[in-house]
C-alpha positions in Angstrom: 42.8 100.1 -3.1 40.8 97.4 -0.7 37.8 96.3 0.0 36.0 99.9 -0.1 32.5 100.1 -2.6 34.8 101.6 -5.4 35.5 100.5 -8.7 39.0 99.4 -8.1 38.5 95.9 -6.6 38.6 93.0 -9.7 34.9 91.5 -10.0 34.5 88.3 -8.2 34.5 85.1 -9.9 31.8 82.9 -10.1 33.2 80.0 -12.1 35.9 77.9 -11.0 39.1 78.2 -12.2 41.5 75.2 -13.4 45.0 75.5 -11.4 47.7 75.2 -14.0 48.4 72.4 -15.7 44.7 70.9 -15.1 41.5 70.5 -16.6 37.9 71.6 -15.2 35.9 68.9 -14.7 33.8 68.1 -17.6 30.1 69.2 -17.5 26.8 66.5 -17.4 25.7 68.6 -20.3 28.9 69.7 -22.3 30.1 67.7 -25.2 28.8 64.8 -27.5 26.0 62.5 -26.2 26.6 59.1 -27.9 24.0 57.4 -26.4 21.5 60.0 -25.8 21.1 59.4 -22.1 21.6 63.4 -21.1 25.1 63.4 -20.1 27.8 64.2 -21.9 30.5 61.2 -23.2 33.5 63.1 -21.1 31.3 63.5 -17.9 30.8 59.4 -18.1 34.2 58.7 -18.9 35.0 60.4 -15.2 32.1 59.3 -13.7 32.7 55.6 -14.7 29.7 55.0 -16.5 29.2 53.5 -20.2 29.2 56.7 -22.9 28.1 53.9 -25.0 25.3 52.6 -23.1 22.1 54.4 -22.3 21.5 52.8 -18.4 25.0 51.7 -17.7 24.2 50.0 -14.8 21.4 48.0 -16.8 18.1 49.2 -13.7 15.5 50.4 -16.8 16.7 53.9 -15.8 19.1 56.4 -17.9 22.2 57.6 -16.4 21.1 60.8 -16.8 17.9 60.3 -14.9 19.5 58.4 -12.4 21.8 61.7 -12.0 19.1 64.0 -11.6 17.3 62.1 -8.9 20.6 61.2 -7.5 20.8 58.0 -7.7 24.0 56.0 -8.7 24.2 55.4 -12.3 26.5 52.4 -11.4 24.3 50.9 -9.3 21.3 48.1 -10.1 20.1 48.9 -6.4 21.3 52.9 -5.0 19.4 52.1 -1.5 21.0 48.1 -1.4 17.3 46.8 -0.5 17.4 43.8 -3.2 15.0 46.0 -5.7 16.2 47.9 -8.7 15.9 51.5 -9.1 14.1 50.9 -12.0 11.4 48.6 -10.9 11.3 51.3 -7.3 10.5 54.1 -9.6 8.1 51.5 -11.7 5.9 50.7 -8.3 6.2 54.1 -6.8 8.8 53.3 -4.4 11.8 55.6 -3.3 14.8 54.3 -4.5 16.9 56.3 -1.9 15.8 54.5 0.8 15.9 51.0 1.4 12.3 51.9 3.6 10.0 53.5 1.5 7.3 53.9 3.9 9.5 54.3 7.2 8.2 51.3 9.3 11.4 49.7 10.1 10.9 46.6 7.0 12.9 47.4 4.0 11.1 47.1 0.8 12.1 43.5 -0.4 10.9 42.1 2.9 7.5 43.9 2.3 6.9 42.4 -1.0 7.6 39.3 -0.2 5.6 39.0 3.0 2.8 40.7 1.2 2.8 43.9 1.8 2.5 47.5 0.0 6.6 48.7 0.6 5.4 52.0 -0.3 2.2 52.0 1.8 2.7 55.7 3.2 3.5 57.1 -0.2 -0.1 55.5 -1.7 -2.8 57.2 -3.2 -4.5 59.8 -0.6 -8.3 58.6 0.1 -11.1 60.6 -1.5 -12.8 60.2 -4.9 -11.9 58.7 -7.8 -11.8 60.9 -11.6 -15.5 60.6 -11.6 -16.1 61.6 -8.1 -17.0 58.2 -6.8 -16.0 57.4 -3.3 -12.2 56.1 -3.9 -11.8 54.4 -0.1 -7.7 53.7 -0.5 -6.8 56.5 -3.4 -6.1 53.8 -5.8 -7.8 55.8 -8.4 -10.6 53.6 -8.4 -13.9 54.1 -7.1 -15.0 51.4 -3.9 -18.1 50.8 -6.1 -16.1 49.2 -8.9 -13.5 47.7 -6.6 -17.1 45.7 -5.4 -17.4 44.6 -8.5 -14.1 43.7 -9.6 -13.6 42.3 -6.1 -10.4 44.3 -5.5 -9.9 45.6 -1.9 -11.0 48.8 -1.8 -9.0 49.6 1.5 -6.0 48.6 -0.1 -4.2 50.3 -3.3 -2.7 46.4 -4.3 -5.2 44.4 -3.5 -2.6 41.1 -4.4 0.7 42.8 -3.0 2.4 42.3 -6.3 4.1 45.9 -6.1 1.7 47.2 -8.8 -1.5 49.3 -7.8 -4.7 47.9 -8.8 -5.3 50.5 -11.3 -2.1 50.0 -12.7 -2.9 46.2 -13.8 -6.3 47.0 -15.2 -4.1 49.4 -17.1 -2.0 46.6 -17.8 -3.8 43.8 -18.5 -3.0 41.5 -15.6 -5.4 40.7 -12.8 -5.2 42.7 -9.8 -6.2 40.0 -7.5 -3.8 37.7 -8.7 0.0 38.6 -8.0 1.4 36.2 -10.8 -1.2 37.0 -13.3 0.7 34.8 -16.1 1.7 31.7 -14.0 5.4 32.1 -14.9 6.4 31.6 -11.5 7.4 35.6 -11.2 5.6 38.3 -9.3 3.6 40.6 -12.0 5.7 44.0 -10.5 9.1 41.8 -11.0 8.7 41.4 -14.8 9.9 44.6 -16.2 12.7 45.2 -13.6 
């Protein structure tokens, strides 16, 4: 008996065990999914969120996505810099740090002072899908930024938080950051 390579050691196991008298933890995945967010009812009962409610914590994102990025599913704002996780993951932003693009000014101050928060993470410089010189890897090509008269060194030419391809995708001007007049930056209206 011992640790020798013979059969006569019991086989490790690789699941936890409940002590008695307790439950294992429920699994993400395990059980009834009332509101179809990817994790189970009994895993958001212990985890706090709403098994009722697709993004508990109401940021435009699922529990369950939130999970699997890990995000709090409780939270409006996992990195506390004054923007949604939703409306992060809308404008390309990470939403696990309140400084997307490391310079030392979290995102919320960039937006407001008019400026890309995400500017390290843009678009890589190169061509666009038709092979057209793309000067600020927006997508599109410094030709057609000409024309539109979007900067073509700069992936938002209004600082609105959306990418100038993004708001001809859209529909709202890329060189005007409240394309509506409502009063509300364009990248703010979803989030």
């Amino acid at each position: 008996m011992g640790g020798g390579a013979g059969g006569d050691r019991a086989p490790r196991r690789l699941l936890p065990t409940a002590v008695a008298g307790t439950a294992l933890p429920p699994s993400p995945t395990t059980g009834p999914d009332t509101d179809f967010d990817g994790v189970s009812d009994p895993f958001e009962m212990g985890q706090g969120t709403d098994p009722l409610r697709a993004d508990s914590d109401l940021d435009g994102l699922t529990d369950g996505f939130e999970l699997s990025l890990g995000l709090n599913a409780l939270l409006l704002d996992s990195d506390g810099d004054g923007l949604s996780d939703g409306y992060e993951a809308r404008i390309g932003a990470n939403a696990l740090s309140a400084d997307t693009d490391g310079d030392g000014i979290t995102d919320d101050l960039e937006l407001v002072s008019a400026r890309a928060p995400f500017a390290a993470a843009a678009g890589t410089p190169g061509v666009d899908a038709g092979g057209a010189p793309d000067l600020d890897g927006d997508g599109l090509s410094a030709a057609l930024e000409a024309a539109l008269g979007t900067d073509p060194n700069s992936v938002d030419s209004d600082f609105d938080g959306l990418n100038d391809d993004m708001e001809l995708a859209a529909g709202t001007d890329p060189l005007d950051a409240d394309s509506d007049d409502d009063g509300f930056i364009d990248g703010l209206l979803d989030f």
